[in-house]
MARNU-641695 format. One record per residue: residue number from 0; z, x, y of N, C-alpha, C, O in turn. Coordinates in Angstrom, 1 decimal, padded with zeros to 4 digits. Atoms other than C-alpha are relative to their C-alpha. Example, Ala and Ser with C-alpha at 12.3 -4.5 7.8 and 13.67 -1.06 7.14 Angstrom:
NUGU   k   n.zz   n.xx   n.yy  ca.zz  ca.xx  ca.yy   c.zz   c.xx   c.yy   o.zz   o.xx   o.yy
NUGU   0  000.0  000.9 -001.2  007.8  012.3 -004.5  000.0  000.9  001.2  000.7  001.9  001.2
NUGU   1  000.0 -000.9 -001.1  007.1  013.7 -001.1  000.8 -000.8  001.1  000.9 -000.3  002.2
This chain:
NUGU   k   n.zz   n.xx   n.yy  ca.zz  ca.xx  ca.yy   c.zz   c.xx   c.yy   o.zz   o.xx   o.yy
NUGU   0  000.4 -000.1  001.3  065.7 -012.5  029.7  000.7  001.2 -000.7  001.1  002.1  000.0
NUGU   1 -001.1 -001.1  000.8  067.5 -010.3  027.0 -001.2 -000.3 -001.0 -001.7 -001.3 -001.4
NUGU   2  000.8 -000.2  001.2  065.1 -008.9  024.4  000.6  000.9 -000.9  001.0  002.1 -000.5
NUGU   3 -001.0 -001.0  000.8  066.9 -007.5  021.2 -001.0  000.7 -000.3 -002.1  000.4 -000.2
NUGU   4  001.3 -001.1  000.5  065.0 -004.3  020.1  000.9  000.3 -001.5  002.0  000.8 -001.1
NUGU   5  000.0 -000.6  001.0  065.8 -003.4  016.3 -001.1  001.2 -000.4 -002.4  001.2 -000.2
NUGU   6  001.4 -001.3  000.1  064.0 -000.1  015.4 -000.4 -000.2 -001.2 -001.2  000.6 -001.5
NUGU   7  001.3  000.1  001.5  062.7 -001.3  011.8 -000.9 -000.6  000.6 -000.9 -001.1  001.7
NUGU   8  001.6  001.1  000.0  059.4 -002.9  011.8 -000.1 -000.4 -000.9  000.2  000.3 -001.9
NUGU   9  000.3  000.5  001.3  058.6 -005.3  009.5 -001.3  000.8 -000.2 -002.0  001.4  000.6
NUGU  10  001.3 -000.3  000.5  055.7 -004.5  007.2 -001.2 -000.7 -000.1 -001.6 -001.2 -001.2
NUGU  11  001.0  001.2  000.0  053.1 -006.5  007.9 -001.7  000.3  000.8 -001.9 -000.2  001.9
NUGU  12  001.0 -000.2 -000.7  049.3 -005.2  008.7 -000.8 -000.7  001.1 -001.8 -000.5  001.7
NUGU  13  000.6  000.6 -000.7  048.8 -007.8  010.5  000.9 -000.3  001.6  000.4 -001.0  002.5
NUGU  14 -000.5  000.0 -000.9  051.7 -007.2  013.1 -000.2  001.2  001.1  000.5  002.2  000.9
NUGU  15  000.5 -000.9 -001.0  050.4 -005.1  016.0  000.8  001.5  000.8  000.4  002.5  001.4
NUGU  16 -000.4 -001.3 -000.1  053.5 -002.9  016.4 -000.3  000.8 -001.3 -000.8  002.0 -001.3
NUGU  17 -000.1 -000.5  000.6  053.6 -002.3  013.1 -001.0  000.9 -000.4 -000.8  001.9 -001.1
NUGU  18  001.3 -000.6  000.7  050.1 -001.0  012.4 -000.6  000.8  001.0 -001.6  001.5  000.8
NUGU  19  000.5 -000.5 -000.9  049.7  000.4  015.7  001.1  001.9 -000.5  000.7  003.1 -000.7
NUGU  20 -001.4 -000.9  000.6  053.2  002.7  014.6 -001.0  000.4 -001.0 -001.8  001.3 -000.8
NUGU  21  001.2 -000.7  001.4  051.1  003.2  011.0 -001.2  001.1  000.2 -001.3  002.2 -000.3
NUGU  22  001.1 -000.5 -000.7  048.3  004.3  012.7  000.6  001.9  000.3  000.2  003.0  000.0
NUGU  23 -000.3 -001.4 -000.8  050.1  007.1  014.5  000.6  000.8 -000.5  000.8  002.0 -000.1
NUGU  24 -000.5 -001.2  000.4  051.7  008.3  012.2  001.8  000.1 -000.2  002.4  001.0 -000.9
NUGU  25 -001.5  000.1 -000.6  055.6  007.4  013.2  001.4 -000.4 -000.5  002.5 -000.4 -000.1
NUGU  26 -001.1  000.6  001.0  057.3  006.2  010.3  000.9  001.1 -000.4  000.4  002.2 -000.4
NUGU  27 -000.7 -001.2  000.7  060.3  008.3  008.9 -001.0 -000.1 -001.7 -001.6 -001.0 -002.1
NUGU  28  001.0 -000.2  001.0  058.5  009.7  005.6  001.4 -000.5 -001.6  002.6 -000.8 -001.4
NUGU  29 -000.8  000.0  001.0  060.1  009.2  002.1 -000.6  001.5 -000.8 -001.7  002.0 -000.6
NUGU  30  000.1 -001.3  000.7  060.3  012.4 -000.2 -001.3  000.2 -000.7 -001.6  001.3 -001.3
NUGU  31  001.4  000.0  000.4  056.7  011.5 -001.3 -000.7 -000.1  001.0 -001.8 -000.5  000.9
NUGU  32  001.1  000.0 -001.1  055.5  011.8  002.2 -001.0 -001.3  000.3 -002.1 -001.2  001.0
NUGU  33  000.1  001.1 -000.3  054.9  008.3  002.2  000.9 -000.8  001.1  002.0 -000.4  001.0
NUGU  34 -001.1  000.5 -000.4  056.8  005.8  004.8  000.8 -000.7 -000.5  000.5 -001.8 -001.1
NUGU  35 -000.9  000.3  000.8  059.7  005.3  003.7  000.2 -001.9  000.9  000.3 -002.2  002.1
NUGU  36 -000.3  001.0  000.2  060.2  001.6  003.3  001.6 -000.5 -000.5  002.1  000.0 -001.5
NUGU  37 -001.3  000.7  000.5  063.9 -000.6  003.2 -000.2 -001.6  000.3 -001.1 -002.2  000.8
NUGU  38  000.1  001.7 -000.4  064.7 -004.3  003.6  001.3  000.3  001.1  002.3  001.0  001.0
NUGU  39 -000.7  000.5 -000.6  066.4 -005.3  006.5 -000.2 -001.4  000.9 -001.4 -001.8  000.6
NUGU  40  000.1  001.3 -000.9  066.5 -008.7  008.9 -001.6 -000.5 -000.3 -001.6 -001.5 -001.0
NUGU  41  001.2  000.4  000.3  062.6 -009.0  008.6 -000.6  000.2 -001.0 -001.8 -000.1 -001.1
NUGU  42  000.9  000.0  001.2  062.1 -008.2  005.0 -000.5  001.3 -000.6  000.3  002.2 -000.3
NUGU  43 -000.1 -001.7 -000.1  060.9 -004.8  003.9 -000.7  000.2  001.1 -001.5 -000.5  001.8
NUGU  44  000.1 -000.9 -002.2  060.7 -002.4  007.4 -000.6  001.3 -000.5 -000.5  002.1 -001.5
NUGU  45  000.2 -002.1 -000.6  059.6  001.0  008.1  000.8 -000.2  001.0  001.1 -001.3  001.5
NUGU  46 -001.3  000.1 -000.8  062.2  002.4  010.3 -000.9  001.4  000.8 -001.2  002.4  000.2
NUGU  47  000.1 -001.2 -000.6  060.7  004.8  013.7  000.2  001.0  000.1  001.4  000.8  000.1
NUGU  48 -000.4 -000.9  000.4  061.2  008.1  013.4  000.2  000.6  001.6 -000.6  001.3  002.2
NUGU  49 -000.5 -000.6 -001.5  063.0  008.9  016.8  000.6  001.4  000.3  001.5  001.7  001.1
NUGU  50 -000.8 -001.2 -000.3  063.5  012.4  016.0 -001.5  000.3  000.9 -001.4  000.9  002.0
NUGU  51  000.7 -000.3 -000.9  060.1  012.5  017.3 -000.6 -000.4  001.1 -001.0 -001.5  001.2
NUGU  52  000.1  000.3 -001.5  059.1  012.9  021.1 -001.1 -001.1  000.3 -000.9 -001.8  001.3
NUGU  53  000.9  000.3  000.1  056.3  011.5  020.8  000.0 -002.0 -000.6 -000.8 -002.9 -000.2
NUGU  54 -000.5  001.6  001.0  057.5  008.0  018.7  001.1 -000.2  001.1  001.6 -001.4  001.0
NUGU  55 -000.7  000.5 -000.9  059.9  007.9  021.7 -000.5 -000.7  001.4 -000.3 -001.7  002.1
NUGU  56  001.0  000.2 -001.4  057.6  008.0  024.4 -000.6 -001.2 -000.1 -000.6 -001.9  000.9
NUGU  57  001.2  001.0  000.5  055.2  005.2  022.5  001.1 -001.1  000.6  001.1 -001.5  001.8
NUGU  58 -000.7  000.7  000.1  058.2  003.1  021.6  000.8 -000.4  001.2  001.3 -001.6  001.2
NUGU  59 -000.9  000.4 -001.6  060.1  003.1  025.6 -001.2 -000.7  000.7 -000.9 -001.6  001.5
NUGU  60  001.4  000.4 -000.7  056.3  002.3  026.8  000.1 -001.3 -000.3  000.0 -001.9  000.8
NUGU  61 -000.4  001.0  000.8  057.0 -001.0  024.6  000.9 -001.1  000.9  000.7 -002.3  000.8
NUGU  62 -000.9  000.8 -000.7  059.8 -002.3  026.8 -000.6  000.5  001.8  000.2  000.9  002.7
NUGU  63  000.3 -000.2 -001.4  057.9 -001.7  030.1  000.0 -001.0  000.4 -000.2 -001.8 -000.6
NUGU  64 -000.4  001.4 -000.5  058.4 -004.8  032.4 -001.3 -001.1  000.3 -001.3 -002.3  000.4
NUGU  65  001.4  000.5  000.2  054.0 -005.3  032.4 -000.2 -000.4 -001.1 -001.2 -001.1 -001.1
NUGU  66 -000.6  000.7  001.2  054.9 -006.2  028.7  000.5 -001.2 -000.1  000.3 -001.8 -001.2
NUGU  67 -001.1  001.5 -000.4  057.2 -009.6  029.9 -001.3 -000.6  000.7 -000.9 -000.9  001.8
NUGU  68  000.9  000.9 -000.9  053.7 -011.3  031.5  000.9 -001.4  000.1  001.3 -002.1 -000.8
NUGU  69 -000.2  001.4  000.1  055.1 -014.4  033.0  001.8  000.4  000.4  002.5 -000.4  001.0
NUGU  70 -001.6 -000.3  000.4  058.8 -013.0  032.7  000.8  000.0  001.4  000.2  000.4  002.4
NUGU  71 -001.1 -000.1 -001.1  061.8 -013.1  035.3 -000.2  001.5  000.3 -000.8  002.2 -000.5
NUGU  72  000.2 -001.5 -000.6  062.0 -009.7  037.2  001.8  000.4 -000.6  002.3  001.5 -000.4
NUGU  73 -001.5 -000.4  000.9  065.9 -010.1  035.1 -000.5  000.7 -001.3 -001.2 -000.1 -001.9
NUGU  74  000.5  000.3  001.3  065.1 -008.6  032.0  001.1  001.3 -000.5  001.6  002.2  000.2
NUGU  75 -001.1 -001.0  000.7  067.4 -006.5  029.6 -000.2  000.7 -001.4 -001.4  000.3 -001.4
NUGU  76  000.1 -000.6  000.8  067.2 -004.9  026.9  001.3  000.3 -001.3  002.0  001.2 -001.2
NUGU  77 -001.3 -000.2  000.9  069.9 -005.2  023.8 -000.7  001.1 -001.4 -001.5  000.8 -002.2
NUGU  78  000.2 -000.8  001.2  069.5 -002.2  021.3  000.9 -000.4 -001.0  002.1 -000.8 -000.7
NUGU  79 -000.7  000.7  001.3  070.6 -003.2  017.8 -000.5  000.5 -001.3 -001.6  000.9 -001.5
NUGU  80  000.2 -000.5  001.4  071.0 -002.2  014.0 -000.7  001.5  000.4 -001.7  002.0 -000.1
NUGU  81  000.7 -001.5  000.0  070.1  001.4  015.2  000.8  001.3 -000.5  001.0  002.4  000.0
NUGU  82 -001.0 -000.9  001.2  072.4  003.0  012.4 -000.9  001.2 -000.7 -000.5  002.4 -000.7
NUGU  83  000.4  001.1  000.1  069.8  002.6  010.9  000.3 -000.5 -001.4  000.6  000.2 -002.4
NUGU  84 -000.4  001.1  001.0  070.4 -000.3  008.6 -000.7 -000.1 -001.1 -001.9  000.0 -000.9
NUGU  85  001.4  000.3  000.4  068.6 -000.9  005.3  000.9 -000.9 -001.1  001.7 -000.2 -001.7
NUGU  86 -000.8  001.3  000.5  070.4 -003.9  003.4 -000.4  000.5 -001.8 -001.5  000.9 -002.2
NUGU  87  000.5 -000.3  001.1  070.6 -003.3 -000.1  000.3  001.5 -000.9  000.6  001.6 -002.1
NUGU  88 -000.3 -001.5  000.4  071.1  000.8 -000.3  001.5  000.1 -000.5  002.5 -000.6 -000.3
NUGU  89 -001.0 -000.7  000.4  073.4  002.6 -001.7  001.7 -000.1  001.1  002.7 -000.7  001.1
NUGU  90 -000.7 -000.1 -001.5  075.2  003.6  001.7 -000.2 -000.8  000.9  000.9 -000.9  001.5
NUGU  91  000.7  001.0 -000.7  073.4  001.0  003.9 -000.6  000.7  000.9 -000.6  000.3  002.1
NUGU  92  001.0 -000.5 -000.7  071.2  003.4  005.0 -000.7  000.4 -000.7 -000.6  000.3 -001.9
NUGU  93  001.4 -000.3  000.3  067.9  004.9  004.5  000.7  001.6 -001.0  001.4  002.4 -000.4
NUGU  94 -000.2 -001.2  000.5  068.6  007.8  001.7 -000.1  000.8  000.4 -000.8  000.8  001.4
NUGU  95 -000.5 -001.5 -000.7  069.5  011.2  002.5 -001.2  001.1 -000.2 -001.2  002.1  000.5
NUGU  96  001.3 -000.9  000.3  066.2  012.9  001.3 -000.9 -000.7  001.2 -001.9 -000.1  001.5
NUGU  97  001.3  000.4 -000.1  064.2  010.6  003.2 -000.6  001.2  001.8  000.3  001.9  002.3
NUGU  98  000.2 -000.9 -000.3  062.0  012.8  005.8 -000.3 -000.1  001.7 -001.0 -001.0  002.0
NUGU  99  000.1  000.5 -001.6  062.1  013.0  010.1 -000.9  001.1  000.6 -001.2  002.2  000.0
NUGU 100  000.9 -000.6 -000.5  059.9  014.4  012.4  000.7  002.1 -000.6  001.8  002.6 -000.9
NUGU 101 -000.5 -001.8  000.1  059.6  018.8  011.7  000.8  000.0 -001.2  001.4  001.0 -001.4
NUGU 102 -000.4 -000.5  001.5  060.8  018.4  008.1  001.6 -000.3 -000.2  002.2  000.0 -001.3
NUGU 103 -001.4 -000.1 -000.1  064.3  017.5  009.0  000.7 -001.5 -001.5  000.3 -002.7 -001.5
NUGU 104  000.1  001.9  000.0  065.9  014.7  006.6  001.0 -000.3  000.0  001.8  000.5  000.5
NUGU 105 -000.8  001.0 -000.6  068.0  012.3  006.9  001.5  000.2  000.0  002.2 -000.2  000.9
NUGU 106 -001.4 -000.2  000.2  071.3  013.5  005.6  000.4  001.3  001.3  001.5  001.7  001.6
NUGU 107 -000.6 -001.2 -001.5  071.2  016.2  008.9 -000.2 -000.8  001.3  000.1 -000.3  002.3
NUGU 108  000.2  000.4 -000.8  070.3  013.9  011.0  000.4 -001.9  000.4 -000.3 -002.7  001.2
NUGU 109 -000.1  001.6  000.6  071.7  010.3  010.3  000.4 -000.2  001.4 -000.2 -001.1  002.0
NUGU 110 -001.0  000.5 -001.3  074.3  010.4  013.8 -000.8  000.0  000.8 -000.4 -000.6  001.8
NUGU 111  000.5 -000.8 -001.1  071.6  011.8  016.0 -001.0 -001.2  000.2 -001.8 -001.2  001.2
NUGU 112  001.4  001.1  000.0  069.2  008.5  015.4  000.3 -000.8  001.2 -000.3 -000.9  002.2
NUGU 113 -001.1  000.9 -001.4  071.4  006.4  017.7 -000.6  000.5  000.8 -001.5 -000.1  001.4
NUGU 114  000.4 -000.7 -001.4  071.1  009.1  020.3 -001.3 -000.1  000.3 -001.5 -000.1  001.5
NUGU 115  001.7 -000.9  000.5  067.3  009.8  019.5 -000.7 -001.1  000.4 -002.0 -000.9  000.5
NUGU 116  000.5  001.3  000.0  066.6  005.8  020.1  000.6 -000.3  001.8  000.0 -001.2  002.4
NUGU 117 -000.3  000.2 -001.5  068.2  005.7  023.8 -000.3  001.1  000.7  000.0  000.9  001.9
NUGU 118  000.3 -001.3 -000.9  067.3  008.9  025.2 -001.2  000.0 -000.1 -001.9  000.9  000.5
């Protein structure tokens, strides 16, 4: 089995990553310290905020193999759109103010998300 992982979440209180992520806190922020919201593949997303350790840890917990109930002991993992993407923007990404773990935002940290989502 091959499971694609995109790091937006759609918006949707009723989808259990998404509100469990809400909950914790994990969204990249927008300059109003709100989560910053874009449209991508599922519509408007919040996008993880993988500067922090903490939203890494949750998010790898996610693809543990007691997650597949039922599933082949094959299972893989395809990372995807982890630019990140936001369809529509300016640049096709998330604006350069918007805000990452420790105050950092996005225009210092745009290349490091990639990394920050596999490590």
């Amino acid at each position: 089995m091959v499971v694609i992982s995109d790091p937006h979440i759609k918006v949707d209180p009723k989808y259990t990553l998404y509100s469990e992520a809400k909950e914790k806190g994990y969204f990249v922020k927008n300059i109003s310290g709100q989560d910053f919201e874009g449209n991508c593949w599922p519509g408007v997303s919040s996008y993880l905020d993988f500067t922090n350790p903490d939203v890494r840890e949750w998010y790898s917990s996610q693809f543990s193999f007691e997650k597949y109930k039922n599933s082949t002991n094959i299972l893989f993992i395809w990372n995807d759109m982890n630019e990140p993407s936001v369809f529509g923007s300016c640049e096709g990404t998330m604006p350069k103010e918007a805000v990452h773990h420790q105050g950092w935002n996005h225009r210092d940290l745009h290349n490091l998300k990639c990394l920050r989502l596999t490590v």
